[in-house]
py3Dmol code that shows the C-alpha trace and the ligand (Angstrom):
import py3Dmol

protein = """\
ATOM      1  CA  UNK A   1      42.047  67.177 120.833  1.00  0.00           C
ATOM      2  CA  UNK A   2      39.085  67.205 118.792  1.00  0.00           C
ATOM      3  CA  UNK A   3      40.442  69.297 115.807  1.00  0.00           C
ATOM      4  CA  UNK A   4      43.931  68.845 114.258  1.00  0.00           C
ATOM      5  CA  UNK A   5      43.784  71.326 111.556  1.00  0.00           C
ATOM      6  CA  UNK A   6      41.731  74.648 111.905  1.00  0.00           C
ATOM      7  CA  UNK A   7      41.202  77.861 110.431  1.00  0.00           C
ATOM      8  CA  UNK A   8      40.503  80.652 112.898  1.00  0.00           C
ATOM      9  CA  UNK A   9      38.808  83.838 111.210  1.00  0.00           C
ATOM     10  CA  UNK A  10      38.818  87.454 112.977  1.00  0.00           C
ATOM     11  CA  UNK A  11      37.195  90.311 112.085  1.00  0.00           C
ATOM     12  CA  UNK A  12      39.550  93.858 111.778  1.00  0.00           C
ATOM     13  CA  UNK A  13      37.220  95.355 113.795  1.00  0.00           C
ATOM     14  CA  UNK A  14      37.680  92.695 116.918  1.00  0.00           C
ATOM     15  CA  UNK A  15      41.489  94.487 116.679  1.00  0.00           C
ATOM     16  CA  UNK A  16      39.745  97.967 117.731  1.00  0.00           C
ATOM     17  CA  UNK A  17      38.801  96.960 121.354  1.00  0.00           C
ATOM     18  CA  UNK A  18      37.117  99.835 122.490  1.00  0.00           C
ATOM     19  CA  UNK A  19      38.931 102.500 119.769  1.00  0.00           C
ATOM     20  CA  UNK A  20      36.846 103.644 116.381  1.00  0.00           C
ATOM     21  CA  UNK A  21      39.670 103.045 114.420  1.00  0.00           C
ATOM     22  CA  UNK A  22      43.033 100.858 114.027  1.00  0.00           C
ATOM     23  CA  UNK A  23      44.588  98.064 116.100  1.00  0.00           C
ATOM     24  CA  UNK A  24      44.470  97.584 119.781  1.00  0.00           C
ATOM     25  CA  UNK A  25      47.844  96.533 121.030  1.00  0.00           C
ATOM     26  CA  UNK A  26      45.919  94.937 123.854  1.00  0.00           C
ATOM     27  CA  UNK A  27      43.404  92.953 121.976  1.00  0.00           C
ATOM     28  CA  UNK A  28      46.527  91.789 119.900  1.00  0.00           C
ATOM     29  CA  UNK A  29      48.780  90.375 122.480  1.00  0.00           C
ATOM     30  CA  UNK A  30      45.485  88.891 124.042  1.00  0.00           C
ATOM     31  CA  UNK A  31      44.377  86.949 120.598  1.00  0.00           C
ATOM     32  CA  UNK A  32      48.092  86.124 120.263  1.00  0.00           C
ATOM     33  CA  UNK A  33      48.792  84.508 123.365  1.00  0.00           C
ATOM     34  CA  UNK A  34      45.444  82.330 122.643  1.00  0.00           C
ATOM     35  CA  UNK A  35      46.995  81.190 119.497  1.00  0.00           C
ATOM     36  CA  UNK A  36      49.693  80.239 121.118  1.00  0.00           C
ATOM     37  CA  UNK A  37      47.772  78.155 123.973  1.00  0.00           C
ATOM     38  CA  UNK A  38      46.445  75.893 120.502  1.00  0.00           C
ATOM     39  CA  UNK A  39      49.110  75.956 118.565  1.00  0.00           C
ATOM     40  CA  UNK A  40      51.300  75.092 120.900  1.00  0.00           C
ATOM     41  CA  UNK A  41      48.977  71.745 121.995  1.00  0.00           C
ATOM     42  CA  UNK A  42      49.829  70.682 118.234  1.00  0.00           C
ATOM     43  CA  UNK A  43      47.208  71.888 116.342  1.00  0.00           C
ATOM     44  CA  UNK A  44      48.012  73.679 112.895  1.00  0.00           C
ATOM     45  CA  UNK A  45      46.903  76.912 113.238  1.00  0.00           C
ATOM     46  CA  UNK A  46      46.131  79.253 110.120  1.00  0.00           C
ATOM     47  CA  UNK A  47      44.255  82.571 110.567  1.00  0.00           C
ATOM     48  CA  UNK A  48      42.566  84.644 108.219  1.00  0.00           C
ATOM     49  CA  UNK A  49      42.160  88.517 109.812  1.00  0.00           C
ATOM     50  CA  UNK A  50      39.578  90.896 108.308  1.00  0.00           C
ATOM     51  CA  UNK A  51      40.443  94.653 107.320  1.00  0.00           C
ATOM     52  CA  UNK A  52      37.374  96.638 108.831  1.00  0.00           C
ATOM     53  CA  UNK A  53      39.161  98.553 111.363  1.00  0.00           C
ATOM     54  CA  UNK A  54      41.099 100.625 108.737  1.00  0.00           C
ATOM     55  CA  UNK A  55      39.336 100.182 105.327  1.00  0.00           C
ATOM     56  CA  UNK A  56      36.438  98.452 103.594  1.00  0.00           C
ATOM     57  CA  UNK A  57      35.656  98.316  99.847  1.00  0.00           C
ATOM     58  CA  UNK A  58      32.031  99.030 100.312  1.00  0.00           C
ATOM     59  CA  UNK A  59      33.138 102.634 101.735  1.00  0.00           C
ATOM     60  CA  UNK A  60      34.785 103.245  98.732  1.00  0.00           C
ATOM     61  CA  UNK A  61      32.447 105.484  97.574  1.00  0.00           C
ATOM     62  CA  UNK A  62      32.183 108.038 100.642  1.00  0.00           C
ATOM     63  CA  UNK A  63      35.402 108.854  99.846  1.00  0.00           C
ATOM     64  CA  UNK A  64      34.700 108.932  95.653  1.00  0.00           C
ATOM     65  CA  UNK A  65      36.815 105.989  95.201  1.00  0.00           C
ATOM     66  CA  UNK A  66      35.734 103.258  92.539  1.00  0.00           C
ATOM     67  CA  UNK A  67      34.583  99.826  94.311  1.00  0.00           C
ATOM     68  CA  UNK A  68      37.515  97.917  93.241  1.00  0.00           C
ATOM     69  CA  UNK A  69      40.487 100.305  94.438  1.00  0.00           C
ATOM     70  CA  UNK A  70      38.499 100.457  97.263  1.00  0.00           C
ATOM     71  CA  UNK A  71      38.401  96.584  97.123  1.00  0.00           C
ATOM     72  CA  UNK A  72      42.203  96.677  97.182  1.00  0.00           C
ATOM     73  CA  UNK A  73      42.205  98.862  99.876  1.00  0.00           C
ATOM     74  CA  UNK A  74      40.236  96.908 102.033  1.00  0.00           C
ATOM     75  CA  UNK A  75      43.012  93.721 100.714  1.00  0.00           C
ATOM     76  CA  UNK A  76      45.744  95.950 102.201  1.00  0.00           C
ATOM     77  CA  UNK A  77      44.149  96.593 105.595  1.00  0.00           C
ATOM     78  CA  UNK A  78      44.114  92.968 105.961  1.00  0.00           C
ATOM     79  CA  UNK A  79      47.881  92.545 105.216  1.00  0.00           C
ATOM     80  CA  UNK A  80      48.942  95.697 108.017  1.00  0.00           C
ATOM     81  CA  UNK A  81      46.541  93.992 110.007  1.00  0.00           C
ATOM     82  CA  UNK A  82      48.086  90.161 109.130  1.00  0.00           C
ATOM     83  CA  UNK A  83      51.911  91.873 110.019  1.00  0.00           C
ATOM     84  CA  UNK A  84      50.478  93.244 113.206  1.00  0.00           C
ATOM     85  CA  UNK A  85      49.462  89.392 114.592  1.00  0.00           C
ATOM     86  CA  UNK A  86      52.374  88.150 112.895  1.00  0.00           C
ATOM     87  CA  UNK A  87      54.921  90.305 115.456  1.00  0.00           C
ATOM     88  CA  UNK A  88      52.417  89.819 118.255  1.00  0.00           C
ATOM     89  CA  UNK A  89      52.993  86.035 117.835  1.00  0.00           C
ATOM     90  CA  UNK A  90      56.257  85.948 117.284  1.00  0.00           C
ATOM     91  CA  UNK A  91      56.836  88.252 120.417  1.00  0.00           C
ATOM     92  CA  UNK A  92      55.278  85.634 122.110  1.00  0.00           C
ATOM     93  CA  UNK A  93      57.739  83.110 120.748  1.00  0.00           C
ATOM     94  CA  UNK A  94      55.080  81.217 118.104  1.00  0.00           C
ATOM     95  CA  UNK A  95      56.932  80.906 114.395  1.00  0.00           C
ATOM     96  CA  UNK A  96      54.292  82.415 111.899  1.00  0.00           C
ATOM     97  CA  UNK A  97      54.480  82.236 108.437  1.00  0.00           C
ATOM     98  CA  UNK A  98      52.180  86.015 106.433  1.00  0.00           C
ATOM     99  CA  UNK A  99      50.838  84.340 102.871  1.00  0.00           C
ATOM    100  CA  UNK A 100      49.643  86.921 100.888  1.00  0.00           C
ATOM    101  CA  UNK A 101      46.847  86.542  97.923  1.00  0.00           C
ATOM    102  CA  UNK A 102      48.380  89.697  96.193  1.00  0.00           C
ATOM    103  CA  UNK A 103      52.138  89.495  95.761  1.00  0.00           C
ATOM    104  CA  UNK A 104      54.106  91.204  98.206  1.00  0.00           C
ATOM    105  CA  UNK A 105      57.778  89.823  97.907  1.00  0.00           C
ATOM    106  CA  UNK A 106      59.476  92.247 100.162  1.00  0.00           C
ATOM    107  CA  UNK A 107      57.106  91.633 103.081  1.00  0.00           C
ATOM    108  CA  UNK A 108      55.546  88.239 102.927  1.00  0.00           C
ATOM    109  CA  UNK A 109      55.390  85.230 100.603  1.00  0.00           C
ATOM    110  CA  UNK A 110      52.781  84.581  98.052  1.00  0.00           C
ATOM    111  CA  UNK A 111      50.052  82.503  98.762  1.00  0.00           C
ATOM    112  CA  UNK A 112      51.244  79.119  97.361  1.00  0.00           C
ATOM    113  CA  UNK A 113      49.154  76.446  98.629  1.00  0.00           C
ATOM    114  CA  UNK A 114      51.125  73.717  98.939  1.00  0.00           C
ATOM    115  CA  UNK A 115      53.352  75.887 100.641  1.00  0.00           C
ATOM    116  CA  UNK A 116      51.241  76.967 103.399  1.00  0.00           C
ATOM    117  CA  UNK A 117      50.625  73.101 104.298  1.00  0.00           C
ATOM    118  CA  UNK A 118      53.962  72.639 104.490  1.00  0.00           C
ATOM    119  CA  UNK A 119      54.301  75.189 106.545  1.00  0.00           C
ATOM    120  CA  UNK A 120      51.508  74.065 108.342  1.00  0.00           C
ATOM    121  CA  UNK A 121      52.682  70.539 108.865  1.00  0.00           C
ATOM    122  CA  UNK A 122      56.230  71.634 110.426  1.00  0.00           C
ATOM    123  CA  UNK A 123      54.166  73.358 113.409  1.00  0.00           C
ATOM    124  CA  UNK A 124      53.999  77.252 111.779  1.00  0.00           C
ATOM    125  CA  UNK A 125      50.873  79.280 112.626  1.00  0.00           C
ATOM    126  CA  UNK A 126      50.451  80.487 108.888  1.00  0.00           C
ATOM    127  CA  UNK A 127      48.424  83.665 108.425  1.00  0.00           C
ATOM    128  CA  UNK A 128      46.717  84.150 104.521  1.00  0.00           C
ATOM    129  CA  UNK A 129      46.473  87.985 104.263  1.00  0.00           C
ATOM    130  CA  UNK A 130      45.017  90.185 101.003  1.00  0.00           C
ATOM    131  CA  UNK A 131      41.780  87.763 101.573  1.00  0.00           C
ATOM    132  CA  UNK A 132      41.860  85.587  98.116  1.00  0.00           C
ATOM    133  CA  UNK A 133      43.221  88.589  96.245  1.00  0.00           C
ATOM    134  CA  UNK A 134      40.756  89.463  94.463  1.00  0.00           C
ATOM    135  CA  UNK A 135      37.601  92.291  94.365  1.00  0.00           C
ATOM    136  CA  UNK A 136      34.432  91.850  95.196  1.00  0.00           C
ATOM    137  CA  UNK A 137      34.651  89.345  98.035  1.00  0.00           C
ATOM    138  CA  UNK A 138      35.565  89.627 101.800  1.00  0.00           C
ATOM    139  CA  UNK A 139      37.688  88.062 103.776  1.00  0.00           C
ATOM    140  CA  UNK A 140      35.002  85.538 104.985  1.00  0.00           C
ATOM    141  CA  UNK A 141      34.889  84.227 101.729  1.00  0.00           C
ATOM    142  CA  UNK A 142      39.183  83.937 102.209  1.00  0.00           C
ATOM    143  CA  UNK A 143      38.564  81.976 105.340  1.00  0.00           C
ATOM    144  CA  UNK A 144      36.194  79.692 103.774  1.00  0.00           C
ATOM    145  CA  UNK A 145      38.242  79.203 100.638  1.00  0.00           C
ATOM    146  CA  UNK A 146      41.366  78.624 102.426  1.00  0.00           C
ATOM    147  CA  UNK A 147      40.356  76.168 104.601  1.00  0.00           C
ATOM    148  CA  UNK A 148      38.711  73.995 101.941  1.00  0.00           C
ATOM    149  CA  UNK A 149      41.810  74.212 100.398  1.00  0.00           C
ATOM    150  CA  UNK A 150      44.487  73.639 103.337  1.00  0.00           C
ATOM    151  CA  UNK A 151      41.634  70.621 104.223  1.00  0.00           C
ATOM    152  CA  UNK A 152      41.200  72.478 107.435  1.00  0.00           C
ATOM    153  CA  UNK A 153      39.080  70.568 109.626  1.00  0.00           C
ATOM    154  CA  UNK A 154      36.819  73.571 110.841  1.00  0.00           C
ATOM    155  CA  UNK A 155      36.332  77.423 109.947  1.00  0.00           C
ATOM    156  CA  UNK A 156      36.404  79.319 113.960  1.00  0.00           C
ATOM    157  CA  UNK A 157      34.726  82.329 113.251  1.00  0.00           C
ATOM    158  CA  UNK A 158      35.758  84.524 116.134  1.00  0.00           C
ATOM    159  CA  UNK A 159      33.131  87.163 117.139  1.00  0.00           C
ATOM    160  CA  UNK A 160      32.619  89.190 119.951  1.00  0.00           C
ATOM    161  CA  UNK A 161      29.011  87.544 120.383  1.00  0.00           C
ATOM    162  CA  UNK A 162      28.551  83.810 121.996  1.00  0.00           C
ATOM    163  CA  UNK A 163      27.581  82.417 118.546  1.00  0.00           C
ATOM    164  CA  UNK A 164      23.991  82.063 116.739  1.00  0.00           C
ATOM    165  CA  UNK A 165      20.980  83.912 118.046  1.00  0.00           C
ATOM    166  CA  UNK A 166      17.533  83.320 116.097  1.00  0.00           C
ATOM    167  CA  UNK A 167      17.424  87.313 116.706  1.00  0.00           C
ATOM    168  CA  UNK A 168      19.926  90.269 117.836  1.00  0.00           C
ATOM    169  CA  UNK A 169      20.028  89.092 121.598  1.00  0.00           C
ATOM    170  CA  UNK A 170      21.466  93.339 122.358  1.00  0.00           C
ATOM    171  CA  UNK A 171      17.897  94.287 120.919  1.00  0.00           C
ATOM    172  CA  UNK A 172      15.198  91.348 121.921  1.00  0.00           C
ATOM    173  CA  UNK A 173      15.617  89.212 125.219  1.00  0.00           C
ATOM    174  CA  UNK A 174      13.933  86.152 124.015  1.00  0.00           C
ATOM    175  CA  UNK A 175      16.851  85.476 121.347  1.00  0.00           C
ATOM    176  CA  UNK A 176      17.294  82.140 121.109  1.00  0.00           C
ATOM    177  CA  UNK A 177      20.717  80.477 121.413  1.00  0.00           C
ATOM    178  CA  UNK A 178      21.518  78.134 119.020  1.00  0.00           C
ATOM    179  CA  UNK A 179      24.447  75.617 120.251  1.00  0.00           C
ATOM    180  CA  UNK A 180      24.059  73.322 116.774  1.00  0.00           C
ATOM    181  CA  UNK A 181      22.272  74.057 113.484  1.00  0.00           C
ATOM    182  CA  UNK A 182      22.203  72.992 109.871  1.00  0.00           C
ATOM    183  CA  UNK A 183      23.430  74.819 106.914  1.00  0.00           C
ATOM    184  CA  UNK A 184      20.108  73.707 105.759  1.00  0.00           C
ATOM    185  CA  UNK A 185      18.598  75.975 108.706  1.00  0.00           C
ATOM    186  CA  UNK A 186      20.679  79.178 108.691  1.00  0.00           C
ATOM    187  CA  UNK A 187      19.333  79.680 105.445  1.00  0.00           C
ATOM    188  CA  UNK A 188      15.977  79.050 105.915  1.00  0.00           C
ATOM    189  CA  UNK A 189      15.850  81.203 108.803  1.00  0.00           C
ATOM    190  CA  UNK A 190      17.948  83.641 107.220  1.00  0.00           C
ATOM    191  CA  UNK A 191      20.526  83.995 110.329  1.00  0.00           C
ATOM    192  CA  UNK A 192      23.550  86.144 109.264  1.00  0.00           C
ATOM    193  CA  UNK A 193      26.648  83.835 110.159  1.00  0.00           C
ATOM    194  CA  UNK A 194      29.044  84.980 106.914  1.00  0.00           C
ATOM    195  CA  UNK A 195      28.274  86.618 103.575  1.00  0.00           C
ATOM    196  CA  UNK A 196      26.319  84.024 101.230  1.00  0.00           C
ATOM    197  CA  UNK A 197      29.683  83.205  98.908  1.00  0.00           C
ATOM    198  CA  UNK A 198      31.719  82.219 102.264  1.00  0.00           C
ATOM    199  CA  UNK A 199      28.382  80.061 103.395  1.00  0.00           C
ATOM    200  CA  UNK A 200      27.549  78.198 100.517  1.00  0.00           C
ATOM    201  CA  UNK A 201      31.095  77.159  99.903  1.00  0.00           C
ATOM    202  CA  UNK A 202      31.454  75.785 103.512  1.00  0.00           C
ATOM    203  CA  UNK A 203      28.086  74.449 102.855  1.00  0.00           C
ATOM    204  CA  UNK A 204      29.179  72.946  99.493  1.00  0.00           C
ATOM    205  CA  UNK A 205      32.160  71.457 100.602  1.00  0.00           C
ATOM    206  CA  UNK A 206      30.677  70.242 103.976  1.00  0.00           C
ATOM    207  CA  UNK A 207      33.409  72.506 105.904  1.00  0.00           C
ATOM    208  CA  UNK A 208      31.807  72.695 109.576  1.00  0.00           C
ATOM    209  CA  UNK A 209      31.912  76.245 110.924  1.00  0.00           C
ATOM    210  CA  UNK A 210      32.014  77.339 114.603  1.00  0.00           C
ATOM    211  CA  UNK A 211      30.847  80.801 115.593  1.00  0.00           C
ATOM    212  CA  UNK A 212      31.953  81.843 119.106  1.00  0.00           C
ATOM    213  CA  UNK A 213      33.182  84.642 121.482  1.00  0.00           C
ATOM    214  CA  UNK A 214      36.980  84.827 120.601  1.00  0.00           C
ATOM    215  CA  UNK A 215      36.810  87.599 123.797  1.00  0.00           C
ATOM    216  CA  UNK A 216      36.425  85.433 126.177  1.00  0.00           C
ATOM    217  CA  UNK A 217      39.879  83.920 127.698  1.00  0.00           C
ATOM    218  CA  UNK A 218      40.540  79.655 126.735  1.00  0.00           C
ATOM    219  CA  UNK A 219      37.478  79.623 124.629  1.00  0.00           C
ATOM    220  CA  UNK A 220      39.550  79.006 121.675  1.00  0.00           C
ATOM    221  CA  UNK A 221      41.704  76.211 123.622  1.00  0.00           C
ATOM    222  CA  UNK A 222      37.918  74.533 125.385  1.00  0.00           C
ATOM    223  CA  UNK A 223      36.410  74.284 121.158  1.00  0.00           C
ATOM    224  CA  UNK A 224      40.326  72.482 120.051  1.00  0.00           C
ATOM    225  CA  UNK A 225      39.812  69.920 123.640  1.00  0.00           C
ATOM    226  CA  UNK A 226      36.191  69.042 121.637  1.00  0.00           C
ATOM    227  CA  UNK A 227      34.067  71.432 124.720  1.00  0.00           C
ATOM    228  CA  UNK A 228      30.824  72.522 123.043  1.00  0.00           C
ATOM    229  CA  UNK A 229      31.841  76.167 122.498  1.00  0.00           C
ATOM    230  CA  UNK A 230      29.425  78.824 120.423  1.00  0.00           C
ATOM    231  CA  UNK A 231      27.363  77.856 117.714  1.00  0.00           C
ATOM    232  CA  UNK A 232      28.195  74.685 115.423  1.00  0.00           C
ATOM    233  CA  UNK A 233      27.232  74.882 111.778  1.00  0.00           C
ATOM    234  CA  UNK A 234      26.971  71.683 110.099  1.00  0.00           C
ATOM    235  CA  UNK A 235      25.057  69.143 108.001  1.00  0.00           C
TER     236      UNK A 235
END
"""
ligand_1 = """\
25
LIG
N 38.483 92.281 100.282
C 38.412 91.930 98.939
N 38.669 90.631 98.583
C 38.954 89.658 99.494
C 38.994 90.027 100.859
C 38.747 91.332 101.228
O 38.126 92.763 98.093
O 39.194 88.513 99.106
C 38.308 93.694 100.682
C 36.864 94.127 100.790
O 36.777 95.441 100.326
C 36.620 94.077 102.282
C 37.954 94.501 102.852
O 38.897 93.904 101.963
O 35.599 94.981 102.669
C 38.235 94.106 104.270
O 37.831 92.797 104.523
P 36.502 92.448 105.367
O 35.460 93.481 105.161
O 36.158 91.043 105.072
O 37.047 92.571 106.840
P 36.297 92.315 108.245
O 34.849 92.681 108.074
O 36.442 90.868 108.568
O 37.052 93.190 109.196
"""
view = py3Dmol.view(width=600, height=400)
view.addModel(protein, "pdb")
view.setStyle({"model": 0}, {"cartoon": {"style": "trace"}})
view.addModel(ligand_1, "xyz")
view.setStyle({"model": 1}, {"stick": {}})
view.zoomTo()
view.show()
């Protein structure tokens, strides 16, 4: 397999399915059984799962909130979101460790890192929820962070899209498809793959990142076996 060690991001709302709101039980048995198909090949699986199905700081203010409860808020979503794939998985018979970046002692452990590679290393799938605990930043910016520092060796950003377009391919039909592209190049053609903080510290820290359709059954298995899979992000 090409990739020992990976980091596999999902949105919140890829937990919706077709609903407006909340978790899919469907979509969650389906992402958990392909965790399960890679983690049980050997690789060391950590996820990082989003919080935009239930709450998002940025809507804080709709609801006359300040930005940083709301912030919280949007941290939370991500841990009832975390505990969801956490009894999905271990439904399905996969051990799962929940990390969380704000402290949470009755539900999950803290985010220790040494921990989590530990747990890592003895064959856990180890979610990180509350993204990196703290306002202001999303939980792309978790996925990126945490993989630098687990020394993951790729960020899988599942999406419900096939990976990089040069343009929306919904809204123009000559989008297109990128399979490979430089850091260097989603910047200078200002392509949206994750918020600039999670970008530049992938870029940075020369963490390759793999956008791809997480809908589609054994993609995630075919980009572990080394199958060119969605877009590749590198130098
Ligand atoms: N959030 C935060 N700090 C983090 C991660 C997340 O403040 O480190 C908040 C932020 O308000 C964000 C919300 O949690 O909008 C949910 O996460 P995100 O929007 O990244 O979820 P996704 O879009 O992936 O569903």
């Amino acid at each position: 397999m090409k990739y020992k060690r990976i980091l596999l991001k999902l949105s919140g709302e890829s937990l919706m399915g077709e609903q407006q709101y909340g978790i899919d039980s469907g979509m969650l048995l389906k992402y958990a059984q392909e965790i399960k198909e890679v983690s049980a090949m050997g690789v060391e699986v950590a996820v990082v799962i989003g919080g935009g199905n239930i709450f998002r700081g940025v809507q804080a203010d709709e609801f006359g909130l300040d930005r940083v409860q709301g912030d919280y808020m949007g941290m939370l979503a991500t841990v009832i979101n975390s505990m969801a794939l956490q009894s999905a998985l271990e439904k399905a018979g996969v051990y799962t460790r929940l990390l969380s970046g704000i402290n949470i002692q009755q539900v999950c452990e803290p985010y220790i890192r040494r921990r989590a590679v530990r747990h890592l290393e003895k064959g856990r799938v180890v979610i990180f929820g509350a993204g990196i605990g703290s306002p202001y930043f999303t939980t792309d910016s978790a996925a990126s962070l945490r993989a630098i520092e687990i020394e993951a060796d790729v960020v899988l950003k599942g999406t419900r899209v096939d990976g990089i377009y040069s343009a929306d391919p919904e809204k123009d039909p000559n989008a297109e498809f990128y399979s490979n592209i430089s850091f260097k190049d989603v910047f200078e053609k200002g392509l949206n793959v994750m918020d600039m903080t999670a970008f530049t510290l992938c870029k940075e820290n020369n963490l390759p990142i793999i956008v791809f359709n997480m809908n589609k059954a054994g993609n995630l298995k075919r980009l572990v076996d080394g199958e060119s899979v969605g877009t590749l992000v590198s130098m």
